[in-house]
C-alpha positions as CSV (number, residue, x, y, z in Angstrom):
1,X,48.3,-4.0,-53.7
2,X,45.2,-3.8,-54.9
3,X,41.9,-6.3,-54.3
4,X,38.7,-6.7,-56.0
5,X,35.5,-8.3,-55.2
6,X,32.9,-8.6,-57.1
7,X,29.2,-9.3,-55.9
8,X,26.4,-10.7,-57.7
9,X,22.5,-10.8,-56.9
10,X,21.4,-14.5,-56.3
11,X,17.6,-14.1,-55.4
12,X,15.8,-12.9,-52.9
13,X,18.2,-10.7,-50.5
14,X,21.0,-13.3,-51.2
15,X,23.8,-12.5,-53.0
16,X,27.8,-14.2,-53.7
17,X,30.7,-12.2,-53.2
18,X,33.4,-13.7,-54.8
19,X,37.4,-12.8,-54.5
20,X,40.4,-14.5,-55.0
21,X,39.0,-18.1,-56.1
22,X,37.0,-17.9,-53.0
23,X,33.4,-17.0,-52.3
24,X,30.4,-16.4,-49.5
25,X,26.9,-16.0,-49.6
26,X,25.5,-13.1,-47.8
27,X,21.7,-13.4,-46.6
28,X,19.1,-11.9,-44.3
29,X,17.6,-14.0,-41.7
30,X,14.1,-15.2,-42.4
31,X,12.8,-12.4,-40.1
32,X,14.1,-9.8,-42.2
33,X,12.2,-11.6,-45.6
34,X,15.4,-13.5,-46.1
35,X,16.4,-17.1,-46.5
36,X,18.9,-17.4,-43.4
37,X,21.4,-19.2,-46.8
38,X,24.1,-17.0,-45.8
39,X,26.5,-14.8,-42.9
40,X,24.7,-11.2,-42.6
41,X,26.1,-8.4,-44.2
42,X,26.3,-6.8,-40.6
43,X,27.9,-9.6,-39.4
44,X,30.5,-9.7,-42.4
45,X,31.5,-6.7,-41.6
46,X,32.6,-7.9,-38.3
47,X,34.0,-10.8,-39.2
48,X,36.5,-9.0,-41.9
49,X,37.3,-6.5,-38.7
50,X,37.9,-9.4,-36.4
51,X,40.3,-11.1,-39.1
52,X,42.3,-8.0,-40.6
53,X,43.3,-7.5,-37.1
54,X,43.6,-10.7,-35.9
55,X,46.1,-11.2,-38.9
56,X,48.1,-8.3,-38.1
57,X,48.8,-9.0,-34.5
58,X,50.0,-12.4,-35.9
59,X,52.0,-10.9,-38.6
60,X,53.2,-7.8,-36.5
61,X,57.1,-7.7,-37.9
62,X,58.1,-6.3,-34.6
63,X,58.1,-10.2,-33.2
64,X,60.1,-11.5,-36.0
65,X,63.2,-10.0,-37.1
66,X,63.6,-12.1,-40.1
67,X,60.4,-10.8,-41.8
68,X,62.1,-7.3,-42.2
């Protein structure tokens, strides 16, 4: 399986990333000269962590036969 996301500049230090029909802005916070629009791309980064594994303890196939 493959995935592809594509980001595009918006202003400032905003910018869209878009995948899959969805999208999210990712900004800096005013302190760091940006407009606070968006998550941070630190913050992103933890997010995606948090839901990859999040999703594979809820998928894990060892709890449900019937998905093997």
């Amino acid at each position: 399986m493959t995935h592809e996301v594509e980001v595009n500049w918006l202003d400032g230090l905003a910018f869209r990333a878009e995948g899959d029909d969805n999208s999210i802005i990712i900004d800096a916070p005013f302190e760091a000269g940006g407009q606070n629009r968006g998550i941070r791309p630190k913050m992103l980064i933890l997010a995606a962590l948090g839901g990859c594994t999040a999703v594979d303890i809820i998928l894990d196939p060892s709890e449900d036969e019937s998905r093997n």
